[in-house]
N, C-alpha and C positions, 0 to 999 in steps of 0.2 A: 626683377620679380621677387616677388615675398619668402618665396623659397631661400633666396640665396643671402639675404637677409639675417643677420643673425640681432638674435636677443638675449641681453646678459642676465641671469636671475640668480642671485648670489654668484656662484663660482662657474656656474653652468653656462655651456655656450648653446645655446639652440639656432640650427639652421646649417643644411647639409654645404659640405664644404669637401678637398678633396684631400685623402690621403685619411687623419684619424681624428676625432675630435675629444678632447682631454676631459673627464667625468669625477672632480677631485682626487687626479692625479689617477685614475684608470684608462686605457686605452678603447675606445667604442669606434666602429667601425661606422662611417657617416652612410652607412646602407640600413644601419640599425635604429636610425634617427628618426622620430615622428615626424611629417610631413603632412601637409593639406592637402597631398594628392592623397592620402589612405582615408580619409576624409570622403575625398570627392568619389572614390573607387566605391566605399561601401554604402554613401549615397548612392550614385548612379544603379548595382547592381539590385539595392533592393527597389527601388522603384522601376526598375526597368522591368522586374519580375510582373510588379505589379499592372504595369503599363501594358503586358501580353494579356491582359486580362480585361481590357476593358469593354469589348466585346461579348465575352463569353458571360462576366456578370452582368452587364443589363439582360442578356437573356433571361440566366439561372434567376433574376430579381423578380423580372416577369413572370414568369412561368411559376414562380414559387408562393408568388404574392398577386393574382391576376386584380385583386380587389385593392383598391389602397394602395397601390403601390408605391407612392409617394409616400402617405402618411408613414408607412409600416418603414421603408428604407429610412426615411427621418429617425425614426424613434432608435432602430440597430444604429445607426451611425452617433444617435445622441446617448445611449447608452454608452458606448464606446470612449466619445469623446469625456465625456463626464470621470466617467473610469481614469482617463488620463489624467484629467485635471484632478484628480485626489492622488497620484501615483507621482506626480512630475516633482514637485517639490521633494520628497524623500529620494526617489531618485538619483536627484541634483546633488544633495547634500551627501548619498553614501558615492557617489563618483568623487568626490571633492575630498572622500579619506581614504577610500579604496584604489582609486584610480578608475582612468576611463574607461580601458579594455573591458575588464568583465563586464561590463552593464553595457557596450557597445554591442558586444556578445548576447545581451539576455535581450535585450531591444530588438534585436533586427529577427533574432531567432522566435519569439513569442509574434514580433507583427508580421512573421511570414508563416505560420506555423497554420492557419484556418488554409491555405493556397488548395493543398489538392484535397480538399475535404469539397471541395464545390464540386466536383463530381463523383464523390463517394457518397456522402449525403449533403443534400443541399441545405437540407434543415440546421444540422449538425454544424455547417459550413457558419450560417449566418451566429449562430449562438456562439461558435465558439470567437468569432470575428467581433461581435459586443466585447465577450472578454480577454478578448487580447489587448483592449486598448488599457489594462493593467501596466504593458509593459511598453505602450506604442507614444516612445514620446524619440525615439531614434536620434530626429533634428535636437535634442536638448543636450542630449551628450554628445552628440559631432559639434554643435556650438562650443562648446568648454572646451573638447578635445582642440579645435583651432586656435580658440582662446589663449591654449598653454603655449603654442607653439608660433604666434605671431607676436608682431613687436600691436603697440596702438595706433601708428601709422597705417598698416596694412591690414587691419583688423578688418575694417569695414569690405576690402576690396575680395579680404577672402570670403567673410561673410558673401558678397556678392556671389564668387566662386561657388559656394557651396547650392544658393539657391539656383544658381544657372544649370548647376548639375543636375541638380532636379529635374529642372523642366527640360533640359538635353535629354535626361530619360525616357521622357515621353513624347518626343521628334517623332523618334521610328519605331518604336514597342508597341504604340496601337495598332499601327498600320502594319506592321511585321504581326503581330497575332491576329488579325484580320483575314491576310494572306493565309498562313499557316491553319487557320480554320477553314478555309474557304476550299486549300488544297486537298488539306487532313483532317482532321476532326477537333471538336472544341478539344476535347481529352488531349489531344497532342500538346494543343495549347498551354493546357495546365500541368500537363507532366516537365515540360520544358519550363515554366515558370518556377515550379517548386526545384526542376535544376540548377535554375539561377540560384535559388534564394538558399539552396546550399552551398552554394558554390562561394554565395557572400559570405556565412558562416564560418567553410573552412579560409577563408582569406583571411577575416578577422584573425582566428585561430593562430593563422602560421605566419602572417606577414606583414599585421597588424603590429607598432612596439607600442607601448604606455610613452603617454605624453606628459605625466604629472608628475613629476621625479619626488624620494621620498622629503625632501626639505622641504617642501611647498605642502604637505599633509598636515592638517591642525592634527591627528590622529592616527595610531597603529591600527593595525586589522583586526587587533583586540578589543578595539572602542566601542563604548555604547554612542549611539546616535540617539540626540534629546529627542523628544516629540517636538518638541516645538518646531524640530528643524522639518517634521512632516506633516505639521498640519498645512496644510495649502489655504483653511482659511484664515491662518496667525497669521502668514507670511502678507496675505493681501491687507491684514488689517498695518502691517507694521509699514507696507509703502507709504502710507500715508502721513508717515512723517518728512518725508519729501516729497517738495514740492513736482519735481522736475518728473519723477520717478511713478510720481502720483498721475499727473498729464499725460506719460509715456504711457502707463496701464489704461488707463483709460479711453488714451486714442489706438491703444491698441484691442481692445476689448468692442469700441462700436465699431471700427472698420474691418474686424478678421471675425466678426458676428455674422452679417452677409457673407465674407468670404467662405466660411466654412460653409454654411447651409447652400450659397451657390455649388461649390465643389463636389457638392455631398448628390447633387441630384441633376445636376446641370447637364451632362451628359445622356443621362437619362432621358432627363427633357429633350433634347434635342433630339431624339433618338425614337420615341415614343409619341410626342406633340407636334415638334415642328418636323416631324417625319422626314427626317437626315435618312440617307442611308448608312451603312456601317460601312462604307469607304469614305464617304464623307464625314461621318465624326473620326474616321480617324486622320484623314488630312487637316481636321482643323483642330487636331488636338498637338499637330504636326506643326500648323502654321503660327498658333498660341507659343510652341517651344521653340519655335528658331526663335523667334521674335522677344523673350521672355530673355532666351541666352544672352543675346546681345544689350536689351535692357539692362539683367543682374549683371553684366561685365561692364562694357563700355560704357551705356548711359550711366552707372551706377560709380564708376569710378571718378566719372565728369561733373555731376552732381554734388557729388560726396567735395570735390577737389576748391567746385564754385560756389556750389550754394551752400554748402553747408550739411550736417543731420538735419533742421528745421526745415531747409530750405527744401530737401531730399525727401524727406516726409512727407511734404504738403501737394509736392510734383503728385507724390504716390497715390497720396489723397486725391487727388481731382481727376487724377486719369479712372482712380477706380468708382468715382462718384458720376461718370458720361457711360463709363463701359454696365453697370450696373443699370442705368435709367435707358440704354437701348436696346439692352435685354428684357427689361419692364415695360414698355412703351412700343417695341421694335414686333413684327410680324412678318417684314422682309425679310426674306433670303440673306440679301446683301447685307441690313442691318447688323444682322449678326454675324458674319463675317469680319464686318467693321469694330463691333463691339468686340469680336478674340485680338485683334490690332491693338485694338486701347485697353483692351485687360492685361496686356502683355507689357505693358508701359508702366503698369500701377503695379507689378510684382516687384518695385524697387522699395515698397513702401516699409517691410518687414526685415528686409536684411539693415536697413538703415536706421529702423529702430533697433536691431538687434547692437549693431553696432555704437551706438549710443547710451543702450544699457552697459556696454561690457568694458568701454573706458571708464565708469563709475565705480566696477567691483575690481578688486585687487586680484591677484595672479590666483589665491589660495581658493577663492571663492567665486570661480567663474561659472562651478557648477551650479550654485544655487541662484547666482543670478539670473543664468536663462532659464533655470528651472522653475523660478517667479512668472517670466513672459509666456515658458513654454505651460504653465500650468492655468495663463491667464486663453492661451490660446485653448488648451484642454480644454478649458468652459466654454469656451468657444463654438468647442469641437462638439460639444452635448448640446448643447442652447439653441446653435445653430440648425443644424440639420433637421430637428424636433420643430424649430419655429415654421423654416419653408415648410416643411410637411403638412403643419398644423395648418398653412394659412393658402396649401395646395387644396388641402381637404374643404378648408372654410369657403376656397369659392372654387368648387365642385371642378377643380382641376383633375380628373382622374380618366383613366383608362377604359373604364366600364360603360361610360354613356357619355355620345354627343348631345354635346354643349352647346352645337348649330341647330342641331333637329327639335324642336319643340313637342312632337311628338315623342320623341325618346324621351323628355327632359318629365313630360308628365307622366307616362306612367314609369320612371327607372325607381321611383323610392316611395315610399309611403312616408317616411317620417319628414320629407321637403314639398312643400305643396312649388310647383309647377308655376307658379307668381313669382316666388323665393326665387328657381331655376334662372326663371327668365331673367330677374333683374342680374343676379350672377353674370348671366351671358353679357347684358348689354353694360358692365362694369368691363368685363374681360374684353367686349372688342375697342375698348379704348386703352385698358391696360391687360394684354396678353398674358403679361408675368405679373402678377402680386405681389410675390415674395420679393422679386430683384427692386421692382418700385421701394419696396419698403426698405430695404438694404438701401437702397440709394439715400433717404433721409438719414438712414442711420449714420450713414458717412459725412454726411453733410456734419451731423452734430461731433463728429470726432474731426472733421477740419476744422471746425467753431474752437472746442479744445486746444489740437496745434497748435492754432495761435498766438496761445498763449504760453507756449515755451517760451526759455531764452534763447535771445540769438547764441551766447555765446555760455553754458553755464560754466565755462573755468576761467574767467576773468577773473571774479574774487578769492583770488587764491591766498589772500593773505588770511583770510577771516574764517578758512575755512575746516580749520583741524577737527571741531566741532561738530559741524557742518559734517565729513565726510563720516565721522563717527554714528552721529542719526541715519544717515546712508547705508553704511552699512551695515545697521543693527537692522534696517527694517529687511535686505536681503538676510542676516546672521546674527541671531539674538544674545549668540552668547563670544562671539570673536571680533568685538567692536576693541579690545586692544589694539590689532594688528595696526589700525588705522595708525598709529602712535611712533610705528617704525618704517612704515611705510605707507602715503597716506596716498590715499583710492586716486584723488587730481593730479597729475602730474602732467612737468611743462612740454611732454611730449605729445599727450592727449590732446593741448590745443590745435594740432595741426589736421586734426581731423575736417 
């Protein structure tokens, strides 16, 4: 296991072992060791918080927004996500001189921090949950934090780790706050949720150590951080001095485009449209995470072992380009049943690009590297949810008027004449979802891209001093030396 694994980085030995481990010539207690389970711990807690919630907010969504409910939740979620993506690169780059801990700390605390405001004021709830996504980029620094602490061998398998935790969260947290409402009251729900989500805080707190030791820091705690290191859109201008890095943003920008705007409302939909009950969305939020767990583990390490990062990618790609078009096309019951199967298949697609960015950036800079993907997902996260909404609203996907009754459809609005209506409807009984359809091309064009990766990009290791230096000035504009004493390719990476 990766755990047991140690990694040399200058004098430093990482990876718990038994008895003490030696810290230039200090004795440290291998209890005091960073680990990928503290990782997966404060993953798990804070989404499992979230996950007893997902009941309670479709309702407080409904109830607060009876009109638009779609358009309006898009637009809070697209604010959010947008926030992130202007937040995620600075982020990256003050973990990368501060260390992980504190921003691990200010992450999980700011993206739980709206929880029990949903039943103090709902209004209050939604506004303050737009701007949390200041600090909601959580996965950016758990990335980096594993980063420090795996060799390049085990990188990806942890990366896998991290995202199966995820979706382990959300097994039994819907369906446990489903129950628990069902028993007691949504408020129980939410009180118990915001327990968690202190509970992750004090963990961080006390049982949390720092992963970045101080000789891996370009900087003291005195440092000024350049702008540059925070604009989010220097940093995308500067990928595009690589090529490799450039295809990876890319394919990762049109396939996590859908993905964010499905996540964002999908539930929803199910919930509202195809008229699930709330035991049923939470079983099939249920059967999405067994099935996702053993994806990001087993299938993800068997991949990663045969095919390759491309080869891992493109799996990712095509499962999520069948689960997306039978969500767009699909009206059965079963259909979509079938599509959470194959959306659970195509959750390898992210951890496998992550893992492919993070053999490119050196030990010192692993924060800014994923705080590049994590800020390209941020966009993601605003673009996304704003588009479905947008294109919920454009063909009259909404709560307030059926869409089968031709009589509702003529007199629900004065500003759509009733022709409009209609054509809408007979668009929508051939393609139920719009949005998921349109996702589905969008994937389509970021498999087109994939393709055009290399199979192998550490073959030209001869040629590449250069090379790795353009690399990583477009992650770190001003610590493209490091490249010089330790260069980003290394012949352990090929075995990825």
């Amino acid at each position: 296991m990766m755990g047991r694994k140690k990694r040399v980085v200058g004098k430093i030995i990482w990876g718990p072992k038994k008895g003490h481990i030696k810290e230039n010539g200090a004795q440290t207690s291998a209890v005091d060791q960073p680990s990928v389970y503290h990782a997966l711990v404060i993953i798990f807690l804070e989404f499992f918080a979230w996950g007893l919630l997902t009941s309670p907010i479709i309702e407080v969504l409904n109830d607060t927004f009876p009109n638009h409910t779609f358009l309006l939740n898009g637009l809070i979620q697209g604010v959010k996500g947008m926030l992130s993506f202007l937040s995620a690169p600075l982020i990256g780059a003050l973990s990368d001189v501060w260390g992980r801990k504190p921003f691990l700390l200010l992450t999980v605390s700011f993206t739980c921090l709206p929880i029990p405001l949903m039943i103090i004021s709902p209004m209050w709830y939604f506004a303050l949950l737009s701007l949390s996504g200041v600090f909601a980029v959580t996965f950016s620094v758990v990335f980096a934090y594993v980063a420090d602490i795996t060799t390049d061998e085990d990188r990806g398998q942890a990366y896998g780790l991290v995202s199966a935790t995820f979706a382990a969260s959300l097994v039994t947290s819907p369906a446990l706050g489903f129950y628990l409402e069902k028993v007691y009251s949504s408020s129980f729900v939410v009180w118990l949720a915001t327990a968690i989500a202190l509970l992750d805080i004090l963990f961080i707190l006390v049982a949390v150590p720092e992963s970045l030791p101080e000789k891996l820091r370009p900087a003291s705690w005195g440092s000024q951080i350049s702008w540059d290191k925070a604009d989010p859109f220097g940093a995308l201008r500067k990928i595009g001095h690589d090529k490799l890095i450039l295809l990876l943003c890319i394919t990762v920008f049109l396939s996590y485009l859908p993905e964010a705007g499905e996540y964002s409302c999908f539930f929803v939909y199910l919930r509202l449209i195809m008229h699930f009950t709330r035991g049923e969305v939470a079983s099939y939020i249920a059967l999405v995470g067994v099935l996702s767990v053993v994806a990001q583990t087993l299938i993800l390490a068997l991949l990663l072992k045969y095919l390759g990062h491309k080869g891992s990618i493109m799996y990712g790609l095509v499962f999520e380009i069948v689960q997306l078009a039978c969500y767009g096309f699909g009206s059965q019951d079963w259909v979509i049943w079938m599509a959470g199967c194959i959306a659970a298949m195509s959750s390898v697609c992210y951890p496998a690009i992550s893992s492919f960015v993070s053999s490119h950036a050196s030990p010192d800079q692993q924060g800014v590297a994923q705080g590049v993907i994590t800020g390209i997902r941020g966009l993601c996260n605003g673009l996304g949810p704003a588009l479905f909404g947008f294109i919920f609203f454009l063909f009259h996907v909404d709560l307030d008027v059926d869409t089968t009754d031709p009589d509702a459809m003529a007199s629900h609005t004065n500003s759509s004449s009733s022709t409009y209506l209609m054509l809408q409807t007979a668009i929508r009984s051939v393609v139920p979802g719009p949005p998921f359809a349109f996702g589905a091309i969008l994937v389509i064009m970021a498999l087109l891209v994939a393709i055009f990766m290399p199979e192998n990009p550490h073959s030209n290791l001869g040629k590449s001093k250069r090379n790795n230096t353009v690399m990583l000035e477009a992650f770190h504009p001003e610590t493209s030396h490091v490249v010089e004493a330790e260069p980003l390719i290394t012949e352990s990476s090929q075995n990825l």
